[in-house]
C-alpha positions as CSV (number, residue, x, y, z in Angstrom):
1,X,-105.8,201.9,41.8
2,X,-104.7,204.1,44.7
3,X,-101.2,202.6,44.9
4,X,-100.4,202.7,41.1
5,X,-101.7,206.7,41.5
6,X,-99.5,207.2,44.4
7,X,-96.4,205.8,42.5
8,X,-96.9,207.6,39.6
9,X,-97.0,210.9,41.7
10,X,-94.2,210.0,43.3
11,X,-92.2,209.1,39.7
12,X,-93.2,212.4,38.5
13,X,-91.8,214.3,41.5
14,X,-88.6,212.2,41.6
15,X,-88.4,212.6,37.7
16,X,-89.1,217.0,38.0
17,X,-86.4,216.8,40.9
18,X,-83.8,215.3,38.3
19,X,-84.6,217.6,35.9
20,X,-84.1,220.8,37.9
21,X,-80.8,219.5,40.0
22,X,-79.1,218.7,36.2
23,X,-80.5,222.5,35.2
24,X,-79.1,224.3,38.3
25,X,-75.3,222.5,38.0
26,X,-75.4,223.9,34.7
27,X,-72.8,227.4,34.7
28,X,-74.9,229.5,32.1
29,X,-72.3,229.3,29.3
30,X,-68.8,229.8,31.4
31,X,-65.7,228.4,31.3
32,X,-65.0,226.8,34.3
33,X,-61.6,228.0,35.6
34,X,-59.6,225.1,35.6
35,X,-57.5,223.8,38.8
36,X,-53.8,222.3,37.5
37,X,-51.1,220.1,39.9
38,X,-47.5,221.4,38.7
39,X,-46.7,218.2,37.0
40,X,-50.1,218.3,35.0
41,X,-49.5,221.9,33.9
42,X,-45.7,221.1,32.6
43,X,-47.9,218.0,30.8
44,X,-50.1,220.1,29.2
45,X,-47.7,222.7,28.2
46,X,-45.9,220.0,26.3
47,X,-48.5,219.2,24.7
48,X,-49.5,222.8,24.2
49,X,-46.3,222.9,21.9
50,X,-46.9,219.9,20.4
51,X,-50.1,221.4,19.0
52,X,-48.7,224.5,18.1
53,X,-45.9,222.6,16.3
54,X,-48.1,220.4,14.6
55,X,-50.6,223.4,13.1
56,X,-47.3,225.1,11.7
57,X,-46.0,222.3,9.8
58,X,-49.3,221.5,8.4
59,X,-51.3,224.6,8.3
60,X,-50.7,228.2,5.6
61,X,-49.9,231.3,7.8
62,X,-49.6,231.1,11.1
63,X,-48.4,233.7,12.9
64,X,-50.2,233.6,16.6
65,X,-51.9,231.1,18.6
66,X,-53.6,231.9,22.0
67,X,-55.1,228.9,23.9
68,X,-57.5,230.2,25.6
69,X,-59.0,227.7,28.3
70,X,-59.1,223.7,28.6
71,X,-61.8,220.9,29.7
72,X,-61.5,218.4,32.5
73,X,-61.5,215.9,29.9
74,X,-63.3,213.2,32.3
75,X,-63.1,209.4,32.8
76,X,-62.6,208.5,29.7
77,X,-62.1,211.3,27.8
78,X,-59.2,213.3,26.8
79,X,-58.6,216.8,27.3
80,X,-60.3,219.4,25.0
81,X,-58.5,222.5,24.5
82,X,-59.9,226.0,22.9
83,X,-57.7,228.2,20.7
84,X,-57.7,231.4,18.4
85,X,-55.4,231.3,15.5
86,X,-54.4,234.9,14.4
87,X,-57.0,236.7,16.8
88,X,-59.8,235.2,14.1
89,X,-60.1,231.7,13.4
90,X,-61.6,230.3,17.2
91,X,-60.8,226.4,17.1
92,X,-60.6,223.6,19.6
93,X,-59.5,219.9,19.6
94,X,-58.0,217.1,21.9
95,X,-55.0,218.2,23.5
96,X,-53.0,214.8,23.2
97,X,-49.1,214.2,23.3
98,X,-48.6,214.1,19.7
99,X,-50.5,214.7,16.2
100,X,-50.3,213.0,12.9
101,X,-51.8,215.0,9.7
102,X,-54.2,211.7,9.3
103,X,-55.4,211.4,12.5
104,X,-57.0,214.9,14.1
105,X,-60.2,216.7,14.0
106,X,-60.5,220.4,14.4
107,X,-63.8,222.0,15.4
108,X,-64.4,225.9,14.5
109,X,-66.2,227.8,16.6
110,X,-67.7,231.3,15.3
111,X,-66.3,231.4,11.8
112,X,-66.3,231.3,8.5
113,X,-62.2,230.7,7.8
114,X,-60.7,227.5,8.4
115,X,-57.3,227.0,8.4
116,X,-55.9,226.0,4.9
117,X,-53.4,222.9,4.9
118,X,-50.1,223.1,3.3
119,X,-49.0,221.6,0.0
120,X,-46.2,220.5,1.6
121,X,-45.8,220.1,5.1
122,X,-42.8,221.5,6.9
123,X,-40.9,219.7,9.4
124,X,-39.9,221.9,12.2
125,X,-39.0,219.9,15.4
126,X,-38.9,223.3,17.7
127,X,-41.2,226.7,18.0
128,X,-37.7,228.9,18.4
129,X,-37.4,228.0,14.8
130,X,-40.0,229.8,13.5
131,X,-41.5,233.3,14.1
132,X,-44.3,232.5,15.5
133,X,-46.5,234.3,18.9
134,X,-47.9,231.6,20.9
135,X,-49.4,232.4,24.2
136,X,-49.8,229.5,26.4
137,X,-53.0,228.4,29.0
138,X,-52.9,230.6,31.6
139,X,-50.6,233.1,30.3
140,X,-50.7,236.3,30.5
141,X,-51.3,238.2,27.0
């Protein structure tokens, strides 16, 4: 009786322990400033304007896109990247090397608008083509 006492103290304490070490490594709601080799940050600026390309073919006006910080991602798991679409519409989604209309999800974050898809898609293959203001990760605005 002792014994089964003593162990259940003891998987209590070990379980109150876990508890509070997962509470403390939480960072109270911010971003964690991201740390990027050269070759990762040319990756993820080309993906970056694959995105932004792939929102103006598909999405109605579009006339500036901030990204505004990215996740780790994680074994696993691709990276997620946060955006604002004309300083209102706050949006995120997988940063990946390329995007096809059937095959994305967009989350909105603090909004009412979503973005509203095109009829008819256009096909640019470059951002110089269009008048567009996109400010890159890391960027200054």
């Amino acid at each position: 009786m002792k014994i089964s006492k003593l162990l259940l103290i003891v998987f209590i304490g070990f379980l109150g322990l876990g508890i509070l070490s997962a509470c403390s490594q939480q960072k109270n709601g911010q971003k964690e400033e991201l740390t990027l080799t050269a070759e990762e940050k040319r990756i993820i600026r080309k993906q970056e304007e694959a995105l932004a390309l792939f929102l103006v073919n598909n999405f109605e006006d579009i006339k500036r896109i901030e990204f505004k910080s990215i996740s780790k991602g994680g074994f696993g798991r691709p990276r997620f990247i946060y955006f604002s679409v004309n300083d209102k519409i706050e949006v995120s989604t997988d940063l990946n090397d390329s995007y096809a209309i059937q095959h994305y999800g967009l989350v909105y974050h603090n909004s009412s608008e979503e973005l509203k898809r095109k009829e008819v898609p256009t096909s640019y293959t470059k951002l110089s083509e269009i008048q567009i203001n996109v400010i890159y990760y890391g960027e200054k605005k």
